[in-house]
C-alpha positions as CSV (number, residue, x, y, z in Angstrom):
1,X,21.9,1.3,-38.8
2,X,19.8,4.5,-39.1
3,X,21.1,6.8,-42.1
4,X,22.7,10.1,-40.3
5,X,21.0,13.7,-40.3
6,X,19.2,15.5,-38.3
7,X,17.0,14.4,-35.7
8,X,19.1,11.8,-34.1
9,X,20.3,11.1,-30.9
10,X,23.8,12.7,-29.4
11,X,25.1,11.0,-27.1
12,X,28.5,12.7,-25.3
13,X,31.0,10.6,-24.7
14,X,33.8,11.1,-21.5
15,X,37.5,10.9,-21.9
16,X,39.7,9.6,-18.9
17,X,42.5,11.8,-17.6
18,X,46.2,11.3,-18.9
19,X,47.3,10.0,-15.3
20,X,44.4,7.1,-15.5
21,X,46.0,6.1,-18.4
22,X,43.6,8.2,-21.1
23,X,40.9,6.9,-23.6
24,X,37.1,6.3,-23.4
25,X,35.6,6.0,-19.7
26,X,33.6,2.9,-19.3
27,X,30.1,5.1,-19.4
28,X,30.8,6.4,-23.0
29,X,29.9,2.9,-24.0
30,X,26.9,2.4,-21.8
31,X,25.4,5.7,-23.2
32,X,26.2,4.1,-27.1
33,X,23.5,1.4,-25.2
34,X,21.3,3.8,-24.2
35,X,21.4,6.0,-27.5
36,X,20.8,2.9,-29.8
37,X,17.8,1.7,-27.8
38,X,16.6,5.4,-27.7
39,X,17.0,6.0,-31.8
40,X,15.5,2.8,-32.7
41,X,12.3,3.7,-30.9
42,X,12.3,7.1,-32.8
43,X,13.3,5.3,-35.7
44,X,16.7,7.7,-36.0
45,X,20.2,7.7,-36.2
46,X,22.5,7.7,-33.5
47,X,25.7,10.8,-33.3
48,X,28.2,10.7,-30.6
49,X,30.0,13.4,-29.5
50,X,33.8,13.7,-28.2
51,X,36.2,16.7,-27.1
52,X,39.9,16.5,-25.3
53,X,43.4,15.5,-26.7
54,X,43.8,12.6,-27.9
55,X,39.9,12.5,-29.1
56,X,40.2,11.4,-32.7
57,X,41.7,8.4,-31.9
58,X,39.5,7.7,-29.5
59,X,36.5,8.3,-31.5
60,X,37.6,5.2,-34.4
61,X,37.0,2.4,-31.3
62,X,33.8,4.5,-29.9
63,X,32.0,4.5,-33.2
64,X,32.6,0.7,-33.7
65,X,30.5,0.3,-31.1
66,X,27.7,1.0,-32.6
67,X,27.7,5.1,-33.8
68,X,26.7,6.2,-37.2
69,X,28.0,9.8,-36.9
70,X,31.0,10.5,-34.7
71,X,32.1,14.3,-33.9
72,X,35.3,14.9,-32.6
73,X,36.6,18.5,-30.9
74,X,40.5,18.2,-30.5
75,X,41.3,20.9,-27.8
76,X,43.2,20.3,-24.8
77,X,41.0,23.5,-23.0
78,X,38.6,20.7,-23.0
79,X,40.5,18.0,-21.1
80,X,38.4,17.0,-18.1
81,X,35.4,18.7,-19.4
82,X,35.7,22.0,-17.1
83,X,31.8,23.1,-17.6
84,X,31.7,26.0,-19.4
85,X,33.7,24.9,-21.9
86,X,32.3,21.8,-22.4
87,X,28.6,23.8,-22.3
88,X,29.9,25.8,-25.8
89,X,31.3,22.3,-27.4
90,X,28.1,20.3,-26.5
91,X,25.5,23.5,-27.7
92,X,27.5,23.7,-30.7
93,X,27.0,20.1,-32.0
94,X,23.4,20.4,-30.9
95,X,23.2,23.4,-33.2
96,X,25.2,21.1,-36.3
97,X,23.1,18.1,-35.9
98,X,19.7,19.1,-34.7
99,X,19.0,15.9,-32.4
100,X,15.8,14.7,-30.9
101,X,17.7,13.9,-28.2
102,X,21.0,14.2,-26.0
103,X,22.4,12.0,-23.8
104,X,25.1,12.7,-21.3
105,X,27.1,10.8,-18.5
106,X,26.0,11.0,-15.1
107,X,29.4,11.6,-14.3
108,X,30.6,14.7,-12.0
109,X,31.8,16.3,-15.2
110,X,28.0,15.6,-16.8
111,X,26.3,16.7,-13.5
112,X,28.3,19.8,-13.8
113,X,28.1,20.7,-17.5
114,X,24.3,19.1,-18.4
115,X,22.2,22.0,-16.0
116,X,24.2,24.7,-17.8
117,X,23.6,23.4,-20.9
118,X,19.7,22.7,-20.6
119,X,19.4,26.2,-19.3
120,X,21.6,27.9,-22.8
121,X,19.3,25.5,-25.1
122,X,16.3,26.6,-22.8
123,X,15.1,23.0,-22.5
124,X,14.5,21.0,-19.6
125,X,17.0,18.4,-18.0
126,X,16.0,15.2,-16.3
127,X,19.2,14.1,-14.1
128,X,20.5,10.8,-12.9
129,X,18.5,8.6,-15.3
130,X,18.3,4.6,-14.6
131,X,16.1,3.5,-17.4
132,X,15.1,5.3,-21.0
133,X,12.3,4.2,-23.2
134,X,10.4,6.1,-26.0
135,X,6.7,6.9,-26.2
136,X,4.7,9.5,-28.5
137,X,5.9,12.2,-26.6
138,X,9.5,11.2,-27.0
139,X,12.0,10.3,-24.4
140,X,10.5,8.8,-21.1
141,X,13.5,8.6,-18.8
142,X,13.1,6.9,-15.7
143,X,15.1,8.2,-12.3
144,X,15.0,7.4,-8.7
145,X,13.3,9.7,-6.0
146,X,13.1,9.8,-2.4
147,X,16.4,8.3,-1.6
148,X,15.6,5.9,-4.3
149,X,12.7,4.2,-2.8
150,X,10.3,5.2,-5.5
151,X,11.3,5.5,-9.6
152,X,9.5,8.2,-11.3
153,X,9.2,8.6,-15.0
154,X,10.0,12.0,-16.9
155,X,8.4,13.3,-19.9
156,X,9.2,16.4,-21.4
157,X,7.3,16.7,-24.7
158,X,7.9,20.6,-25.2
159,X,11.5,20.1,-24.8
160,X,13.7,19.9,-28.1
161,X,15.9,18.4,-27.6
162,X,15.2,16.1,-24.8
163,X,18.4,16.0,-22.6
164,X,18.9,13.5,-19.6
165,X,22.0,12.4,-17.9
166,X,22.6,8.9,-17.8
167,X,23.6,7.0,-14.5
168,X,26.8,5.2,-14.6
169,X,26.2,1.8,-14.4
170,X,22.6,1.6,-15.4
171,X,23.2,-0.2,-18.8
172,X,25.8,-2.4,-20.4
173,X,28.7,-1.2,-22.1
174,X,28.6,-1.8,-25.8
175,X,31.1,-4.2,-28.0
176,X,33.6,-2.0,-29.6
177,X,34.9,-4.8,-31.5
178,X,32.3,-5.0,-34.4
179,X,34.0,-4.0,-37.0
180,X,34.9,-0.3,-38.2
181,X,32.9,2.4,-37.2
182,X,32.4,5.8,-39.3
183,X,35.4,8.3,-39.6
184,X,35.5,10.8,-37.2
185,X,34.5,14.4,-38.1
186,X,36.1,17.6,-37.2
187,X,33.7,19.8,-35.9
188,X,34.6,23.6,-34.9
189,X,34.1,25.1,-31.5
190,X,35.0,28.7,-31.1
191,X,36.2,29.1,-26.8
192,X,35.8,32.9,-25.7
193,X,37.8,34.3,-22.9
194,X,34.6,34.2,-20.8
195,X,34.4,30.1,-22.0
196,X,37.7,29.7,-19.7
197,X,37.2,31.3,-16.7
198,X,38.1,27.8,-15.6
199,X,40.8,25.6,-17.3
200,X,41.7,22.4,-15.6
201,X,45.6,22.5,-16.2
202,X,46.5,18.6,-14.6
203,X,44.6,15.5,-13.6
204,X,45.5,13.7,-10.7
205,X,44.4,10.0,-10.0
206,X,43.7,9.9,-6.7
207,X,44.7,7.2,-4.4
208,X,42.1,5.0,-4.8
209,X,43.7,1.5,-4.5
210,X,44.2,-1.0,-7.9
211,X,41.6,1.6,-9.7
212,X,39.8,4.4,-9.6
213,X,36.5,3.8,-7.9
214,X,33.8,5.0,-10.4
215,X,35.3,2.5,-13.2
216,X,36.2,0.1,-10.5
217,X,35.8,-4.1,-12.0
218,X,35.9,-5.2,-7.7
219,X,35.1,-2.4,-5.2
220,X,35.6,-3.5,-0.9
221,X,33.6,-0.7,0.9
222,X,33.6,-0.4,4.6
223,X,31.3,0.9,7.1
224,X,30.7,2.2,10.7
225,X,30.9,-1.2,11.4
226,X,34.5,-1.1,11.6
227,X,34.1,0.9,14.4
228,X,37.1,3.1,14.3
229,X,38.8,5.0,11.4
230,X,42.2,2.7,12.0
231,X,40.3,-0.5,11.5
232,X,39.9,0.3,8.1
233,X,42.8,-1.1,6.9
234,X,41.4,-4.7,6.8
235,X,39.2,-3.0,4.0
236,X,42.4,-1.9,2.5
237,X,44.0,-5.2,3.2
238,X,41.3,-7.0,1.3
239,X,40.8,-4.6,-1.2
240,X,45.0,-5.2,-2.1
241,X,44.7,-9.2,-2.5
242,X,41.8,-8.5,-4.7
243,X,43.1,-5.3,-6.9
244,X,40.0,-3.9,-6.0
245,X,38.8,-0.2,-5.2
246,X,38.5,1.1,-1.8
247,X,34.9,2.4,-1.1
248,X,32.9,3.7,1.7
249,X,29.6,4.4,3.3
250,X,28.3,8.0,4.0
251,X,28.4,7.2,7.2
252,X,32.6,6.7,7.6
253,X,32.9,9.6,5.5
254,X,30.7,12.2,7.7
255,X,32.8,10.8,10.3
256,X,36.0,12.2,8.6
257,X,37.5,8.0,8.7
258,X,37.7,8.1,5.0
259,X,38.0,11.3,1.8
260,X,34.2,12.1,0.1
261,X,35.9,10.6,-3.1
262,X,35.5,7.3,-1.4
263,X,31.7,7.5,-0.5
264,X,29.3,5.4,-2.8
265,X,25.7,6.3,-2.2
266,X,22.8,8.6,-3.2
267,X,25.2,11.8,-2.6
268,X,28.6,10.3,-3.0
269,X,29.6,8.2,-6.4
270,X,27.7,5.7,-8.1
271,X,29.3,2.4,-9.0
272,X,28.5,-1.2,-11.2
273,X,31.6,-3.4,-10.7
274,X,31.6,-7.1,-11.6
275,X,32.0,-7.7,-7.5
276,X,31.0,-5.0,-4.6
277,X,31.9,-6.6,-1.1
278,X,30.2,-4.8,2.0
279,X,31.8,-4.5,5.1
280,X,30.3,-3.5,8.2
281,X,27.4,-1.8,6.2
282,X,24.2,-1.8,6.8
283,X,22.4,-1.2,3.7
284,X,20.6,2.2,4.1
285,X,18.5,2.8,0.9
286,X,20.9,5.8,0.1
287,X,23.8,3.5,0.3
288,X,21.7,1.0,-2.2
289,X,21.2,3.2,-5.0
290,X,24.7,3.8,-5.1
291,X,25.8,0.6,-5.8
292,X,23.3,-2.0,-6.7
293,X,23.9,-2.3,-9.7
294,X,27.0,-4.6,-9.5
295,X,26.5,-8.3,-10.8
296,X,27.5,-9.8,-7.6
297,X,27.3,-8.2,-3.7
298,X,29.2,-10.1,-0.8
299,X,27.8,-8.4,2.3
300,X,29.4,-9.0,5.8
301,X,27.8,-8.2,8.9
302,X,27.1,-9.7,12.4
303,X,23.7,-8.4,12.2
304,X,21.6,-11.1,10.2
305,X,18.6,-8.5,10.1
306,X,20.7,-5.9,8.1
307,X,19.5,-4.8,4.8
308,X,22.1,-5.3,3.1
309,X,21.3,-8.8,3.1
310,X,18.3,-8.3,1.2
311,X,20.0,-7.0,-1.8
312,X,24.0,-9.2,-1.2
313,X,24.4,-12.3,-3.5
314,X,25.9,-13.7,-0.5
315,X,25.6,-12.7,3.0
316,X,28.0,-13.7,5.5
317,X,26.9,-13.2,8.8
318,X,29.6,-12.7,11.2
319,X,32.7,-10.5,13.5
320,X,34.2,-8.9,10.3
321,X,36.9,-8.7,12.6
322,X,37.4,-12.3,12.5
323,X,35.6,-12.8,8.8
324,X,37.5,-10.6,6.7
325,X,41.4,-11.1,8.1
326,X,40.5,-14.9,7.5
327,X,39.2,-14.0,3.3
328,X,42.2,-12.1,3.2
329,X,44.8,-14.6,3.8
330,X,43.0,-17.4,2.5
331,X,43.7,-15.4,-0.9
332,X,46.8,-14.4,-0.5
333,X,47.6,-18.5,-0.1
């Protein structure tokens, strides 16, 4: 690896809450993906930064993934990231380590805290990143546009540092199990009465079924399809056999069926489980980008022209009414 200094990459890693059962979330190992790809092209080292109880600890199996400088801030004001708070820790370890470039989670903590902190460093921000390569102007981070039917890429040569947030999802999670990574360093972040004007005092995992949706392995999703807000419980039902996440279309949740914590999509979460099944969805393109990135989609629909089909592994094309009560109880055996 890439001796440590100045000029590297930072890439911020996320802590889950106490109730989820603490330690790293899934996307501060995709962004250790992301940053190493991004510091080999500038030929630099990669730094990771961490803040929140428990963070030291934490920081030993993050920077055996792959981290050559890890920074730890151990303050339990900064559990949960609340965004001005996590602005002052992120600007100060941009001012200790001088990087090319930072890297955050696309996560709703990131997409709070990253616009507050490109606009403090004075630097520009491209958002909800997909893809992130390296030319001889620097970062060239790739997003989607239009309801994700085009991909545009972002260059931002006057910026230093480049910052981007990263989707979750849009790269694999680095092995933690390489070996030992660097020891963690202390690094001091002063928090002002005007830092806390917001403290987040408790974390509450919402009902979610098995797991909470954004770091979901199986996610069962349901749309209008269904037909009526009580029908969702075969989505439930199949989502329980399978200790999967319950998910939804924008659709079900304008309708008030289902809670906005529930909606995958363009403007609801974005997820990249091992399985994503489909239920009465259709497949709008805002729905799409919101999910498909998962290794394998089961779609189920009686219309055999929906396009979800186009992007499902496998595509059953059928009454869910009849399809999905028979998966269920052909798993439960």
């Amino acid at each position: 690896m890439a001796e440590a200094g100045t000029g590297g990459v930072l890439i911020v890693g996320e802590m889950a809450a106490a109730s989820a059962g603490g330690g790293l979330r899934p996307a501060a190992f995709e962004l250790v993906t992301a940053g190493r790809a991004v510091a080999a092209g500038l030929g630099t080292s990669l730094i990771g930064l961490l803040f929140g109880t428990g963070a030291g600890d934490a920081a030993r199996a993050w920077g055996a993934a792959g981290i050559d400088r890890v920074l730890v801030v151990e303050d339990d004001r900064l559990d949960g990231a609340p965004a001005q708070a996590a602005t002052v820790a992120v600007a100060r370890a941009v001012a200790e380590t001088q990087p090319r470039v930072v890297l955050i989670p696309g996560t709703t903590a990131g997409r709070d805290y990253a616009p507050r902190l490109a606009a403090r460093l004075d630097v520009g921000l491209a958002a909800d990143c997909i893809a992130l390569a390296v030319d001889a102007s620097g970062l060239v981070a790739t997003r989607p546009i239009f309801g994700g039917r085009v991909q545009t890429d972002v260059r931002f040569p006057e910026s230093r540092p480049q910052v981007a947030t990263v989707r979750p999802g849009s790269f694999d999670k680095a092995d933690a199990s390489a070996g030992a990574g660097p020891e963690p360093e202390p690094l001091d972040v002063e928090l002002g009465p005007d830092d806390l004007h917001v403290t987040i005092r408790e974390l509450r995992a919402a009902d979610r079924g098995a797991a909470g949706l954004a770091d979901a392995r199986t996610v069962v999703a349901g749309g209008r399809g269904l037909k009526e807000p009580d029908n969702f419980r075969l989505v439930e039902d199949l989502a329980g056999v399978l200790g999967a996440a319950v998910g939804a279309s924008r659709a079900v949740v304008d309708a008030g069926w289902r809670p906005h914590h529930e909606q995958v999509g363009q403007t609801g979460q974005t997820v990249a489980p091992r399985l994503y099944v489909a239920v009465g969805i259709s497949g709008a393109v805002q729905h799409l980008v919101g999910m498909q990135g998962a290794d394998y989609i089961v779609a189920v629909n009686r219309d055999p022209d929906a396009p979800i089909f186009k992007t499902a592994s496998f595509g059953i094309v059928g009454d869910l009414f009849e399809v999905v009560p028979a998966i269920t109880q052909a798993l439960r055996g």
